[in-house]
C-alpha positions as CSV (number, residue, x, y, z in Angstrom):
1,X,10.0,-20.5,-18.4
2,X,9.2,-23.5,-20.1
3,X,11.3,-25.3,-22.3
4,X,11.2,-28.4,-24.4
5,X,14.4,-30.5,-25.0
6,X,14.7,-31.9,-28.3
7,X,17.5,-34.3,-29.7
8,X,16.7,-34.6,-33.5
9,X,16.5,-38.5,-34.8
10,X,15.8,-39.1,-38.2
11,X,16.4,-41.6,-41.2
12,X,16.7,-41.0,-44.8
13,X,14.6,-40.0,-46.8
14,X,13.2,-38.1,-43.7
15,X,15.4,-34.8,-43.3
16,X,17.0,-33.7,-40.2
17,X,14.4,-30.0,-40.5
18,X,11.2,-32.2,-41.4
19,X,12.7,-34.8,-38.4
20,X,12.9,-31.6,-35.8
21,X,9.4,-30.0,-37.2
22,X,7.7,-32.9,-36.7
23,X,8.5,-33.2,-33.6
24,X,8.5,-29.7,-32.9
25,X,5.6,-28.1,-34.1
26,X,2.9,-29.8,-32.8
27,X,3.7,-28.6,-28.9
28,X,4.6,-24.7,-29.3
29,X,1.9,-23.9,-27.7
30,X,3.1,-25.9,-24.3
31,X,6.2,-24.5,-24.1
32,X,8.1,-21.1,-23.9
33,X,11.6,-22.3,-25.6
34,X,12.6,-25.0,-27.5
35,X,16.1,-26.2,-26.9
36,X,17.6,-28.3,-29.7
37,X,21.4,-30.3,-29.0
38,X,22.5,-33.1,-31.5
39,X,23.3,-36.5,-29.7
40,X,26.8,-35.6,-31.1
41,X,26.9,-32.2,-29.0
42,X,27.6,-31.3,-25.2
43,X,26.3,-28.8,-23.8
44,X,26.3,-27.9,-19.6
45,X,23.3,-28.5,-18.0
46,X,22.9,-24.1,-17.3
47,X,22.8,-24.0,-21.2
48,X,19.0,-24.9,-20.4
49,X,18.3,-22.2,-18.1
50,X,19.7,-19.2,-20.7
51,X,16.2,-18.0,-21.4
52,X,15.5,-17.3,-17.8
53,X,18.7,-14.5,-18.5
54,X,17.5,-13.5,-22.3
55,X,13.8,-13.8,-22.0
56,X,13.2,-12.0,-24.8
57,X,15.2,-12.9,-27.6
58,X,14.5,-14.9,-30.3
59,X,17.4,-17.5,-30.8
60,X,19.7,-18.0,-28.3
61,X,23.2,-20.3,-28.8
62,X,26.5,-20.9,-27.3
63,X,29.7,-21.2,-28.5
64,X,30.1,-24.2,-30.2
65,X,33.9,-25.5,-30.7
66,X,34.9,-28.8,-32.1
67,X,35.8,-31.5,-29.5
68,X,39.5,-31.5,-31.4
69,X,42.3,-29.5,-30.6
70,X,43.5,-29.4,-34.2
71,X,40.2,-28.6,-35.4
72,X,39.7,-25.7,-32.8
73,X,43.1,-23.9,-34.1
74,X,42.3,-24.1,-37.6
75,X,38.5,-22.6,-36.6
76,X,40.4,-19.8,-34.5
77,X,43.1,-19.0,-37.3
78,X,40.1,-18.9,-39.9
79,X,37.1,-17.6,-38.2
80,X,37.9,-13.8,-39.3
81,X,36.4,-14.8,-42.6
82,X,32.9,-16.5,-41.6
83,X,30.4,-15.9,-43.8
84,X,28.0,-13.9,-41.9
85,X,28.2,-11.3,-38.6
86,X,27.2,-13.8,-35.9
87,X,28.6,-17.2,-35.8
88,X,25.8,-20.1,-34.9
89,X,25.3,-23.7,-35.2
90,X,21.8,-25.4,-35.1
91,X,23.3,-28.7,-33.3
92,X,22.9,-26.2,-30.1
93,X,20.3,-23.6,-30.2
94,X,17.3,-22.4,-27.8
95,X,14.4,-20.7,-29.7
96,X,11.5,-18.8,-28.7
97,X,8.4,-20.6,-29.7
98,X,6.7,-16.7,-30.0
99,X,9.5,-16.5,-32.3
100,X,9.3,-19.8,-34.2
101,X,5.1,-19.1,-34.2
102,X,5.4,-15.9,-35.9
103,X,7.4,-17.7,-38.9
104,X,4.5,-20.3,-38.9
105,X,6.6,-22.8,-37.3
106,X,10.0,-24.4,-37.2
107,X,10.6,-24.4,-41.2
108,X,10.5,-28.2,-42.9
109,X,11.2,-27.7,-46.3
110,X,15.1,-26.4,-45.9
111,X,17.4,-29.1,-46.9
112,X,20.0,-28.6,-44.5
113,X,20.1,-24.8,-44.0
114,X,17.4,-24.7,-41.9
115,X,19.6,-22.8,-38.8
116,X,21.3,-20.1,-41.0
117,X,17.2,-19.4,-42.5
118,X,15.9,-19.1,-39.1
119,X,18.8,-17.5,-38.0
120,X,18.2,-14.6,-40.9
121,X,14.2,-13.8,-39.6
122,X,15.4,-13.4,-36.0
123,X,15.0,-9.8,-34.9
124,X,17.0,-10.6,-31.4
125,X,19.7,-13.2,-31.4
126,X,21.6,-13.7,-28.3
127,X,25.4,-15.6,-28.9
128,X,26.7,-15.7,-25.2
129,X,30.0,-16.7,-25.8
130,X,30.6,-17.5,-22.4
131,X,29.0,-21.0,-22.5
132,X,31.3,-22.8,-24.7
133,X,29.5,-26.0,-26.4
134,X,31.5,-29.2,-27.5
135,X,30.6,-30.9,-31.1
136,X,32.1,-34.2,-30.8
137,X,31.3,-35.1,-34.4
138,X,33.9,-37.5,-36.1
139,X,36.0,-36.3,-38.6
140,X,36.2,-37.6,-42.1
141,X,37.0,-36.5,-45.6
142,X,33.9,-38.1,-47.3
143,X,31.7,-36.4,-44.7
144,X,33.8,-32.8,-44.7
145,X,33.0,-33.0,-48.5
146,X,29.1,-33.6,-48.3
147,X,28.7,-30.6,-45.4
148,X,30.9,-28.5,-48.0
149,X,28.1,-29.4,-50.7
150,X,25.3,-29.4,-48.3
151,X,26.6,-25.3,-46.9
152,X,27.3,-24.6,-50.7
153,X,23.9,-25.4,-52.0
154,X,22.5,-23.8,-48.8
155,X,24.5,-20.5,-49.6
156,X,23.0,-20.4,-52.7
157,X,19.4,-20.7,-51.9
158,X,20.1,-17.8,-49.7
159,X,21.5,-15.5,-52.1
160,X,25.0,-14.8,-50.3
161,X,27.5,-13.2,-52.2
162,X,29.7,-14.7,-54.8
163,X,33.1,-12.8,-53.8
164,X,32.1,-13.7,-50.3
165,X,31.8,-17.1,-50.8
166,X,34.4,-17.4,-53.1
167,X,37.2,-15.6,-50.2
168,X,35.8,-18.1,-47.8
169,X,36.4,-21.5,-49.9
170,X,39.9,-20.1,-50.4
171,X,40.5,-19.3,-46.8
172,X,39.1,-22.4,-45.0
173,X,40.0,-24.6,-48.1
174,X,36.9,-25.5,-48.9
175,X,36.5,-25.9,-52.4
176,X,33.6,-28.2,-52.6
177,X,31.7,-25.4,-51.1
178,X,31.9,-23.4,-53.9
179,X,31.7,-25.4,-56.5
180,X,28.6,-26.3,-55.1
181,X,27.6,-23.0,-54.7
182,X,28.2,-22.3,-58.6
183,X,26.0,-25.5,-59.4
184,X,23.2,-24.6,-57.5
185,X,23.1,-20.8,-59.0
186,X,23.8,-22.1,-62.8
187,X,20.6,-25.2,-62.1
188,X,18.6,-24.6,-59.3
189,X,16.2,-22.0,-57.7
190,X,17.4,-19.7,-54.8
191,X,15.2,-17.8,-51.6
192,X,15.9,-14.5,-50.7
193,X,16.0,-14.6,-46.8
194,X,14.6,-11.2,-45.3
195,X,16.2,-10.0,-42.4
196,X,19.4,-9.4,-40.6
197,X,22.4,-11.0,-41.3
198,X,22.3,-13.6,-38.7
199,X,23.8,-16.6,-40.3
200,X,26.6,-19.3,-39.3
């Protein structure tokens, strides 16, 4: 196994998915797995050996839990209602490149939902919750309000159900989320993602 470690770097107006294609895409055909952390992410060093266990899945994550202990209760008294079966976050994530080939490559054009898109054309996705994944991101209520707009927008795009959605922003108290979500179905177009339900 082969695999190509990637921390994404970007600035405006580049995106964080054309940032990570670009960088990406190019070398598929070098490597057998691509493994993706955000500089704000820590991950064990074994994290880079998973695809010698799971050679043949698609995605592969760990669990990823805030680096706050108030943030990690309100995540476990809330998770029940996640909006989709498997729980996964892009800022640690191992991908096949057969996998990412077959889709014609890691996807540029999402706009900040590219994990839960790729996540949806997986066929095998592998969530060993055993390896447990720290995101030391900062809290603040300016940037808990732009990832609320960011996930709404992306939730639309993706056709996820309004009830669903709707339960969830009540739930997690997350009600830029959904208004977000309304905008973007009222003014914007949406894409139907095929396959399983595989989202974060």
């Amino acid at each position: 196994m082969k695999v190509f470690r990637v921390v994404p770097k970007f600035r405006p107006p580049e995106t964080y998915s054309e940032s990570v294609a670009r960088i990406v895409n190019p070398v598929l055909d070098s490597y057998t797995h691509i493994a993706i952390v955000d500089d704000d992410t820590y991950v064990p060093e074994a994290f880079f050996q998973l695809p010698e266990e799971y050679p043949d899945a698609d995605i592969i994550v760990p669990r990823v839990l805030p680096s706050s202990r108030i943030y990690r209760t309100w995540e476990t008294l809330t998770y029940w209602l996640r909006l989709s079966r498997v729980r996964a976050r892009g800022c640690a994530v191992i991908y096949s490149t057969k996998f990412l080939k077959r889709m014609g490559g890691y996807p540029s054009w999402t706009e900040q939902y590219e994990d839960t898109y790729i996540l949806r054309k997986a066929n095998a996705v592998v969530q060993y919750k055993k390896m447990i994944a720290y995101h030391m991101e900062k809290f603040s209520i300016r940037k808990s309000i732009e990832r609320q707009r960011r996930q709404g927008r992306a939730r639309a795009k993706l056709h996820d159900s309004f009830w669903r959605v709707l339960a969830h922003s009540i739930v997690r108290v997350r009600p830029a989320l959904f208004l977000a979500y309304m905008g973007q179905r009222i003014s914007g177009p949406t894409h139907k993602a095929e396959g399983p339900d595989h989202g974060q």
